[in-house]
GULO-654304 format. One line per field, with one value per residue: x negated, y, z of N, C-alpha, C in turn. Coordinates in Angstrom, 3 decimals, decimal comma. Last residue first. Example, Ala and Ser with C-alpha at 12.3 -4.5 7.8 and 13.67 -1.06 7.14 Angstrom:
nu <- c(-12,850 -13,190)
nv <- c(-2,250 -5,690)
nw <- c(7,080 7,800)
cau <- c(-13,670 -12,300)
cav <- c(-1,060 -4,500)
caw <- c(7,140 7,800)
cu <- c(-12,900 -13,200)
cv <- c(0,030 -3,300)
cw <- c(7,870 7,800)
end
This chain:
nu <- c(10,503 7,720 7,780 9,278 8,636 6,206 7,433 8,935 6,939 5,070 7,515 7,795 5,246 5,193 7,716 6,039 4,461 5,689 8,982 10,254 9,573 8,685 6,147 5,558 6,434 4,981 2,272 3,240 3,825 1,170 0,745 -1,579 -1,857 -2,752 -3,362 -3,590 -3,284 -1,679 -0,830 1,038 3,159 4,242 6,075 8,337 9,285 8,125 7,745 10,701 11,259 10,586 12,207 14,535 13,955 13,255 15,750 17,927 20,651 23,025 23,035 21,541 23,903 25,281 22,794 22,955 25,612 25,539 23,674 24,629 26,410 25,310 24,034 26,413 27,122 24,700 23,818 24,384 26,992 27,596 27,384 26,845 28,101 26,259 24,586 23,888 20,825 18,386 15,975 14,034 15,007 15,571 15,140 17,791 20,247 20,950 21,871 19,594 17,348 17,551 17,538 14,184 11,770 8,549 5,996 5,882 9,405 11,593 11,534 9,264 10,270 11,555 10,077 8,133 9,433 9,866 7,420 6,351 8,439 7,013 6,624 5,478 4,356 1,282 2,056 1,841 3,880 4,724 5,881 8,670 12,351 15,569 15,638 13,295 13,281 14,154 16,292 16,379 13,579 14,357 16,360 14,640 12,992 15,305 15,987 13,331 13,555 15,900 15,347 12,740 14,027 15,904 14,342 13,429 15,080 18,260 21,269 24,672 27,587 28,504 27,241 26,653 28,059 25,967 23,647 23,701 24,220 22,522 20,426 21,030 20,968 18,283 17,311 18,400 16,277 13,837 12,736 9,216 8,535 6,574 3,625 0,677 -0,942 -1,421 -1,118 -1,071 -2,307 -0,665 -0,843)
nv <- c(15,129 14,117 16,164 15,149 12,763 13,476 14,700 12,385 10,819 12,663 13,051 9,992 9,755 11,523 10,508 7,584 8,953 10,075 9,348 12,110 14,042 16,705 15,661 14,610 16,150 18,354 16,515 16,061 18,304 20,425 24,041 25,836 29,490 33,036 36,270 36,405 35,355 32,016 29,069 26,372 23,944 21,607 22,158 23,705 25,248 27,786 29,129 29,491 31,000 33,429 33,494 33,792 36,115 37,808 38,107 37,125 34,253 33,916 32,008 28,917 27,178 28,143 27,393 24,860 23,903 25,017 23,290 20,854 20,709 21,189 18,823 16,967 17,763 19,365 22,085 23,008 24,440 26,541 29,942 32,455 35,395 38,617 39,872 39,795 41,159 41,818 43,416 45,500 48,078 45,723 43,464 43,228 40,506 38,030 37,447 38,151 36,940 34,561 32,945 31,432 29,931 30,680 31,889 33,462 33,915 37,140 39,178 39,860 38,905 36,474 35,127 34,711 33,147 30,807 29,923 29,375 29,228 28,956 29,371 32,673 35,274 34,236 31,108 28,096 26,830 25,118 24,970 23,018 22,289 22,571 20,356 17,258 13,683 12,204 12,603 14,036 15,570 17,213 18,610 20,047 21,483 22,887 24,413 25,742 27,313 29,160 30,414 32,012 33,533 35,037 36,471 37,852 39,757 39,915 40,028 40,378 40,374 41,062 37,836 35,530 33,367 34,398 33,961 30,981 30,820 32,355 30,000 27,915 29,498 29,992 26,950 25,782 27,072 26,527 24,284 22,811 19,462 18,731 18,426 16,557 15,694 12,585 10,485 6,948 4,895 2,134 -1,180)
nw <- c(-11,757 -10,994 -8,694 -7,283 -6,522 -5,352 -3,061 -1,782 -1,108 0,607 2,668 3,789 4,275 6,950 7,745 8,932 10,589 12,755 13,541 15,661 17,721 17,576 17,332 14,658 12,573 12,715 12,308 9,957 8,375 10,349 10,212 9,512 10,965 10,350 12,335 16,080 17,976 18,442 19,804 17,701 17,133 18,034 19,909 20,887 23,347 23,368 21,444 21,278 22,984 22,190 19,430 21,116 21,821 19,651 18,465 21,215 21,448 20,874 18,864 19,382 19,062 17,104 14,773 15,363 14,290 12,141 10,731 11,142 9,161 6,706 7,115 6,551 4,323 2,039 -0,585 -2,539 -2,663 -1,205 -1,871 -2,065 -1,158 -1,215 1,143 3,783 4,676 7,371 9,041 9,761 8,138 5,473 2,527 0,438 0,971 -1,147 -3,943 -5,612 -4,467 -4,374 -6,663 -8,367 -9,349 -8,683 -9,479 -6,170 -5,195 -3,362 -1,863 -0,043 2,770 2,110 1,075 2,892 4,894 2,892 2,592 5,277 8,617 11,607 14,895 16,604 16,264 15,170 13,795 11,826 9,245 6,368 3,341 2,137 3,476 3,859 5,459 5,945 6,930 9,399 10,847 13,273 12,818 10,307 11,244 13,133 11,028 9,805 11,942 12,724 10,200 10,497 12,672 11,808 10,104 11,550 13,352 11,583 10,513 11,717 10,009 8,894 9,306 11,262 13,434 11,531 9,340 7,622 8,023 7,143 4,809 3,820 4,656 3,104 -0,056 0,031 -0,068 -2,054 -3,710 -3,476 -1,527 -1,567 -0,809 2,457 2,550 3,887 5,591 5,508 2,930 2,728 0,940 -0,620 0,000)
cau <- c(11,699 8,160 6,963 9,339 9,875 6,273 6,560 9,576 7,704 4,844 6,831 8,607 5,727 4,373 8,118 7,283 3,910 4,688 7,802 10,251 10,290 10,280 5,969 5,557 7,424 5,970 2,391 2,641 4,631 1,438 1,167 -0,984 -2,929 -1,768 -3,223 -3,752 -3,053 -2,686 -0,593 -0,364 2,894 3,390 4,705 8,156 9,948 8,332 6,460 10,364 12,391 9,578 10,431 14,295 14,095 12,300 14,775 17,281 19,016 23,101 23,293 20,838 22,993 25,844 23,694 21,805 25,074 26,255 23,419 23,489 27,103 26,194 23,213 25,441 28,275 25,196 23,939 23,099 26,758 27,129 28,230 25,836 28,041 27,618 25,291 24,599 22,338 18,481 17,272 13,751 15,157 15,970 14,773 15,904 19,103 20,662 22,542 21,157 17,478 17,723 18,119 14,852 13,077 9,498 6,116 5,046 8,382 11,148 12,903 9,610 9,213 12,767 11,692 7,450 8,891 11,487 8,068 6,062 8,006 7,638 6,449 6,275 5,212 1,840 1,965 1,607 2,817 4,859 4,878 7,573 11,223 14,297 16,655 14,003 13,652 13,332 16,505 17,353 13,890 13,428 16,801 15,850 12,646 14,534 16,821 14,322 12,171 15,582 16,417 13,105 13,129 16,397 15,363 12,176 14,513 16,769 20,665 23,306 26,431 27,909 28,225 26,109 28,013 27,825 24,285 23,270 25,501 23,695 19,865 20,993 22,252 19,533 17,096 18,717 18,369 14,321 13,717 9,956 8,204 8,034 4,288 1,513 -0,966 -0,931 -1,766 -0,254 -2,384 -0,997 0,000)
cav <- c(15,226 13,506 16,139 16,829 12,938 12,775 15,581 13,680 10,547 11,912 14,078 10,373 8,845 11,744 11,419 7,882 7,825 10,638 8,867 11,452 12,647 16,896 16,962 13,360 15,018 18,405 17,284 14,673 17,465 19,603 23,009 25,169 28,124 31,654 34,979 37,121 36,723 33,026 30,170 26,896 25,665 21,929 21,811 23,301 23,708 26,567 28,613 28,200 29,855 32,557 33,458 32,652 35,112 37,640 37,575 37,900 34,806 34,844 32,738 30,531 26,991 28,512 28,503 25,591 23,592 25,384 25,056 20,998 20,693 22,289 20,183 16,792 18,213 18,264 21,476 22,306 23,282 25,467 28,607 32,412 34,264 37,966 40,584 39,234 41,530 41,622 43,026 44,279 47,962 47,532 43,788 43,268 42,175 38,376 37,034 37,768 38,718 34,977 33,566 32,153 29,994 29,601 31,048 33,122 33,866 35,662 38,522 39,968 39,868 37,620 35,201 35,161 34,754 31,347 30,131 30,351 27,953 30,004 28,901 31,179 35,072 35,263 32,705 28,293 27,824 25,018 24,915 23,906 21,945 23,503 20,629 18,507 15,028 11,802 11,575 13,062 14,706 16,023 17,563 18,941 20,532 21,540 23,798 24,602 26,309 27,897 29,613 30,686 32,828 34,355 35,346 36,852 39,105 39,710 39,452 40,959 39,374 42,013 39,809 36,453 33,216 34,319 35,422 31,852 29,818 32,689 31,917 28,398 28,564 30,881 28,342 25,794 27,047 27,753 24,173 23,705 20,242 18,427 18,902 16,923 16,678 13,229 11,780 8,595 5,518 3,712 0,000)
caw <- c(-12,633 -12,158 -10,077 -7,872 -6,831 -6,533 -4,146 -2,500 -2,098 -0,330 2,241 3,007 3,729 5,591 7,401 7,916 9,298 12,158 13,102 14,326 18,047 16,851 18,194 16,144 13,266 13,263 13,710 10,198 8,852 8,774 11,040 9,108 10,854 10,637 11,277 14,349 17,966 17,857 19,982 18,499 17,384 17,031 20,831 19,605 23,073 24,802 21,725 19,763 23,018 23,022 19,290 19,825 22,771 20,885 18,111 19,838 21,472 22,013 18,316 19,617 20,416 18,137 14,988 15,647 16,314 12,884 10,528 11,357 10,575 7,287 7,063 7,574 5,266 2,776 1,302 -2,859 -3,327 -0,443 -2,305 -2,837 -0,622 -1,847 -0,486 2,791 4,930 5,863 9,310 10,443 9,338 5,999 4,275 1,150 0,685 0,070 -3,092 -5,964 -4,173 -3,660 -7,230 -7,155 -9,945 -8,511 -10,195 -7,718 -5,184 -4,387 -2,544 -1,458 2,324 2,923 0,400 1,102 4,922 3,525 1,346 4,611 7,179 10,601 13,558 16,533 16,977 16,526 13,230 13,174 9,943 7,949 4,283 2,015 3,208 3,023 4,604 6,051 5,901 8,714 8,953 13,170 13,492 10,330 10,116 13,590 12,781 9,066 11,062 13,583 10,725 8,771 12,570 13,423 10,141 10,350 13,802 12,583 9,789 12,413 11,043 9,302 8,016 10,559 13,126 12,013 11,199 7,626 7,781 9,181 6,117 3,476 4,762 4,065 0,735 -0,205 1,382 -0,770 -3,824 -3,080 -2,292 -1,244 -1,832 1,850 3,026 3,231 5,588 7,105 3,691 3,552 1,968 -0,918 0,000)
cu <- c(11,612 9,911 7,227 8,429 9,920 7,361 6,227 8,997 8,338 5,463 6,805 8,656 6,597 4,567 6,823 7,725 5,077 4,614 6,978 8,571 10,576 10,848 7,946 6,047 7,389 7,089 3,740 3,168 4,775 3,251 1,952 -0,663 -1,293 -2,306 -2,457 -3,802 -3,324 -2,851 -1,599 -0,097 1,704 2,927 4,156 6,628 9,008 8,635 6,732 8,490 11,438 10,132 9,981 12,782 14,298 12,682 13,427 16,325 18,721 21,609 23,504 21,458 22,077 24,697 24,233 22,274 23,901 25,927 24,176 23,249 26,002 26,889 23,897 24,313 26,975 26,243 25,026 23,231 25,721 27,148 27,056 26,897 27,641 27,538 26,314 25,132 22,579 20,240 17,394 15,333 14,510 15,965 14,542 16,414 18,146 19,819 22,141 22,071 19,405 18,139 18,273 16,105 13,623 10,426 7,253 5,864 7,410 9,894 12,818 10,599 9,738 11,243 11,872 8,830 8,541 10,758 9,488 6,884 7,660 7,433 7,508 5,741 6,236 3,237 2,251 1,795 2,956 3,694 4,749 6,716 10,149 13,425 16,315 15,000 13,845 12,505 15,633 17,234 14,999 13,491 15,734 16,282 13,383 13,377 16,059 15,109 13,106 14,125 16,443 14,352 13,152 15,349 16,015 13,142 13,557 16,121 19,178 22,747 25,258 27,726 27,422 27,442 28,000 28,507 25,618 24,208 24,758 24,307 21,282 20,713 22,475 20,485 17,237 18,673 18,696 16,097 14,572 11,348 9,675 7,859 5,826 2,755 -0,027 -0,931 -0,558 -0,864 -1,911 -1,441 -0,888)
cv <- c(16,785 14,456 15,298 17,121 14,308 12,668 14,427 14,721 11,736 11,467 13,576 11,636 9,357 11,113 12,041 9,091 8,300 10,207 9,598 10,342 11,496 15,243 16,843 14,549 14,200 17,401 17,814 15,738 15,963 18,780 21,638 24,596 27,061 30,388 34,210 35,881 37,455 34,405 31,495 28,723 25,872 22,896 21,768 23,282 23,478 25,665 27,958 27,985 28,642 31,373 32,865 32,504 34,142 36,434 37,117 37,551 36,069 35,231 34,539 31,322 28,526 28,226 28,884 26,641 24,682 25,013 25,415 22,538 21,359 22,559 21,086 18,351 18,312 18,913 20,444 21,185 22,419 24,112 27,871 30,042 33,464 36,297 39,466 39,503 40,330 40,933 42,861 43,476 46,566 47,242 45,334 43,796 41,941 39,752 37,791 38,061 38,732 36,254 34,655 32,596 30,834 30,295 29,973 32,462 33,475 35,386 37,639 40,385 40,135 38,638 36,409 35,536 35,173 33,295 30,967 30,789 29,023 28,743 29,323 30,471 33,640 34,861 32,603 29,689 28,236 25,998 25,631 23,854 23,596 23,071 21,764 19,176 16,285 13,307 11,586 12,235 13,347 15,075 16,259 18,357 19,410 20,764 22,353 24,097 25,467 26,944 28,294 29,595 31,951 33,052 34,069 36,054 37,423 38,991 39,810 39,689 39,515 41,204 40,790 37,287 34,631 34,119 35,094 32,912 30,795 31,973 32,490 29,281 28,476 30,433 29,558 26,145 26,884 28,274 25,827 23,625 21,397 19,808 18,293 17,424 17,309 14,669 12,372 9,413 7,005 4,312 1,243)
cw <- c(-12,098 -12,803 -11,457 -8,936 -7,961 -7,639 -5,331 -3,374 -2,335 -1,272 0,673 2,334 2,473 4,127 6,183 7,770 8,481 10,498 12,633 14,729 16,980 17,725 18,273 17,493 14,841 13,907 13,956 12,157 9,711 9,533 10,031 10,304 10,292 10,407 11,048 12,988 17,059 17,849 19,197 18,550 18,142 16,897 19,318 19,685 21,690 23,941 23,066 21,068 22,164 23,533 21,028 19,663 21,823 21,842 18,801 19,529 20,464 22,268 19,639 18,950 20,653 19,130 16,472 15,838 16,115 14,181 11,553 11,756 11,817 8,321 7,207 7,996 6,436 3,680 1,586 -1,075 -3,083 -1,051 -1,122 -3,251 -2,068 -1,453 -1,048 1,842 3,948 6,166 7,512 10,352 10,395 7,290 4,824 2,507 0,874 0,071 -1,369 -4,898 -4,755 -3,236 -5,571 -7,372 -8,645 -8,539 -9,881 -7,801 -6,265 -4,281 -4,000 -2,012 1,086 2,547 0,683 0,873 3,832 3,803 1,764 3,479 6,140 9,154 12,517 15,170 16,848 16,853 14,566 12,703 10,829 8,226 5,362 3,035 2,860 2,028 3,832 5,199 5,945 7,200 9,116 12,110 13,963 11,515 10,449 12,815 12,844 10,204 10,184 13,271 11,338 9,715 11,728 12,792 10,942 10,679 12,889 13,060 10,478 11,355 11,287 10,018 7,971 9,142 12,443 12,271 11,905 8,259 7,825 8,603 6,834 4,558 4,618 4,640 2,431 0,462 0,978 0,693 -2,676 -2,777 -2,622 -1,758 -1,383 0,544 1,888 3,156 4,606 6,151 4,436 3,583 1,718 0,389 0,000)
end
């Protein structure tokens, strides 16, 4: 059998972190929300996918940062409103960022998301929807032991360290990393 690289990550899904970025905001009051809160939210969202399947519901690449972990391709989204060389329709659908806060411009659908991921968005949702962003950020460097603490930069955190850190198999989520970027490459 093929050996696992431990370091691999789940291949990004930009459709579906519109989709979810749109379920939080739509929860939100206002349709508003905390750019850093957003953030938190989509990480612990695919944390906990991975921990109950095995899979995240994003995916991309994981990063230790100052104030928590953060999945990069979701901060490149909300910075920007897209990214190199990948299909986006985000700015479509979600503002730029005014104030440390980004809005819902038009509901974007929930085609690409599972019932399971949309039940998913909602416990997360209500469990920190009374945190600000600061208490979501020191909420994530208590419970989310993949996270290293830094005061400048960012260091990778692989899926191999989120799963065993989350309660997942280590092996099998690199496993299953592995097949999904093969997956993304052949089709």
């Amino acid at each position: 059998m093929k050996s696992v690289v431990l370091t691999t990550s789940f291949p990004f899904d930009a459709q579906k972190a519109t989709e979810v970025a749109a379920a939080f905001l739509k929860r939100a009051p206002g349709r508003t929300i905390n750019i850093m809160k957003l953030v938190k939210l989509v990480y612990l969202l695919d944390r906990e996918s991975i921990a109950r399947r095995g899979v995240p519901v994003v995916g991309g690449a994981y990063l230790s940062m100052r104030n928590g972990p953060v999945t990069s391709e979701v901060l490149d989204l909300i910075n920007s409103g897209g990214l190199w060389q990948v299909e986006t329709s985000w700015s479509q659908f979600i503002s730029d960022r005014a104030d440390h806060e980004i809005e819902l411009r038009k509901d974007p659908g929930t085609d690409r998301l599972s019932e399971f991921e949309l039940e998913l968005i909602e416990e997360l949702f209500r469990r920190h929807e009374h945190q600000d962003q600061w208490a979501l950020s020191q909420w994530c460097h208590e419970h989310c032991g993949e996270w290293l603490p830094l005061d400048q930069g960012c260091e990778p955190i692989t899926v191999a360290e989120l799963a065993e850190e989350a309660g997942a198999n280590a092996r099998e989520v690199a496993q299953n990393a592995a097949e999904a970027n093969l997956l993304a490459e052949v089709f």
